[in-house]
C-alpha positions in Angstrom: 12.5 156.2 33.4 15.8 156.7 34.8 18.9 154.6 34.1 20.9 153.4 37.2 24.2 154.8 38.0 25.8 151.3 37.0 23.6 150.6 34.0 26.0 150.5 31.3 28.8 148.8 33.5 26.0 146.4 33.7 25.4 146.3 30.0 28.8 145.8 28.7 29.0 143.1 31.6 26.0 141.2 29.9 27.3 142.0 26.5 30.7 140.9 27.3 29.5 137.4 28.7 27.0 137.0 25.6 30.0 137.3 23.5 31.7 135.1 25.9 29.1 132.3 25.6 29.2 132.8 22.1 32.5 132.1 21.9 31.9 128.7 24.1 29.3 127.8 22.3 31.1 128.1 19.0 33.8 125.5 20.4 31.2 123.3 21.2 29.7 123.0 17.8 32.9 122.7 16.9 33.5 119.7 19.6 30.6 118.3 18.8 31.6 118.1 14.9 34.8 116.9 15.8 33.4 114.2 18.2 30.9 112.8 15.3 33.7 112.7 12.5 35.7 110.7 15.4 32.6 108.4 15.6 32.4 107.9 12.3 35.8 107.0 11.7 35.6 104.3 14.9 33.0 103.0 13.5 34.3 102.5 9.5 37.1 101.1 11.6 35.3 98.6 13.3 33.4 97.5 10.5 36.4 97.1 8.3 37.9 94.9 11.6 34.7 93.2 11.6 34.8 92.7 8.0 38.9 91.3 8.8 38.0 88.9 11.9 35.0 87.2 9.5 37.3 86.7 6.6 40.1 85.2 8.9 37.5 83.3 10.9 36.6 81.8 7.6 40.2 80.8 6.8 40.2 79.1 9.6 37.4 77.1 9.7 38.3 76.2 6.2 41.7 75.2 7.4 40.2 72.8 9.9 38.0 71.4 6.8 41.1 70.8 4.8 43.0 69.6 7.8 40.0 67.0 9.0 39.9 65.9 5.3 43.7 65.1 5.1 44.0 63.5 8.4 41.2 61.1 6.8 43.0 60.0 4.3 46.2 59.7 7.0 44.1 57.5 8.6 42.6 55.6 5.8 46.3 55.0 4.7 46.8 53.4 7.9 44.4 51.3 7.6 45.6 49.9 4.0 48.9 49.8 5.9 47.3 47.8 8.8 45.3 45.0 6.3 48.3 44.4 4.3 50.5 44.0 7.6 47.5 41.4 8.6 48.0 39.5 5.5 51.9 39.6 5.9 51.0 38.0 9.5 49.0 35.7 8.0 51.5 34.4 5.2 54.6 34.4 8.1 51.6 32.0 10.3 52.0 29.7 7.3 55.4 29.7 6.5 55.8 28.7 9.7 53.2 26.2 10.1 54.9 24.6 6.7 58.1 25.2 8.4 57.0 22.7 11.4 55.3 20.5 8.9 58.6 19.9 7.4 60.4 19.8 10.9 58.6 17.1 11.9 58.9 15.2 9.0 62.8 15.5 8.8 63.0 14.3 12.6 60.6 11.5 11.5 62.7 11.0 8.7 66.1 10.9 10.6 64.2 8.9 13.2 62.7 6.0 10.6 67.0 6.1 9.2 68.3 5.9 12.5 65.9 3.0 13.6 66.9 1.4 9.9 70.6 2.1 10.5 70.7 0.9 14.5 68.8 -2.4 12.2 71.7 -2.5 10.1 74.2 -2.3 12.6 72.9 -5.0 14.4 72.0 -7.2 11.9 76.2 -6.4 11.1 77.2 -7.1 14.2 75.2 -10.9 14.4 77.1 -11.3 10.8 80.5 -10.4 12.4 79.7 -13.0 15.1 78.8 -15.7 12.8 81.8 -14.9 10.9 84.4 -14.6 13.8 84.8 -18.3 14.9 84.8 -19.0 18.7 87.8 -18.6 20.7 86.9 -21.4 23.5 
């Protein structure tokens, strides 16, 4: 068999690109390495965020526990505050009721002395009649 004239340019054409490829291929491993070390670093990373947002989402929803629980006793404070207001409404609706009670009897009071003293008067003013002796 006989070689052709541009065999070996041929062959160290193919033998070049083989190395070439070799070469590429080489990088791509390499790539590809790189790449899955990358992966596994996003993904420690997002599992150590996940691991963050629970704990924090935890917190939270234990604040709004505590917070619930404290605005419960605000608003059972209130409502001491509110019944002992009530009774303080209902003792000032006495003292006022009393307060009329004795209002009214003062005026009837003044009212029965008035009526005895206007008595008096006139039963002084008949005795100052009989006493002063007729000017006719």
């Amino acid at each position: 068999m006989s070689n052709p004239p541009d065999f070996e340019a041929r062959l160290s054409a193919v033998e070049s690109r083989v190395h070439q490829l070799d070469a590429d291929v080489t990088a791509a491993v390499s790539d590809a390495t790189a790449a899955r070390h990358l992966a596994a670093a996003r993904d420690r990373d997002l599992a150590d965020l996940t691991i963050k947002v629970d704990a924090n989402r935890v917190a939270i929803n234990g604040l709004g526990v505590q917070t619930a629980s404290r605005f419960d006793l605000v608003d059972q404070r209130f409502d001491q505050v509110d019944r002992r207001f009530d009774r303080v409404d209902r003792r000032f609706e006495q003292v006022d009721r009393r307060f009329e009670e004795l209002e009214n009897e003062m005026r009837t009071g003044f009212a029965e002395i008035r009526s005895r003293f206007d008595h008096t008067a006139a039963g002084m003013a008949q005795i100052v009649e009989l006493l002063t002796p007729d000017q006719q």
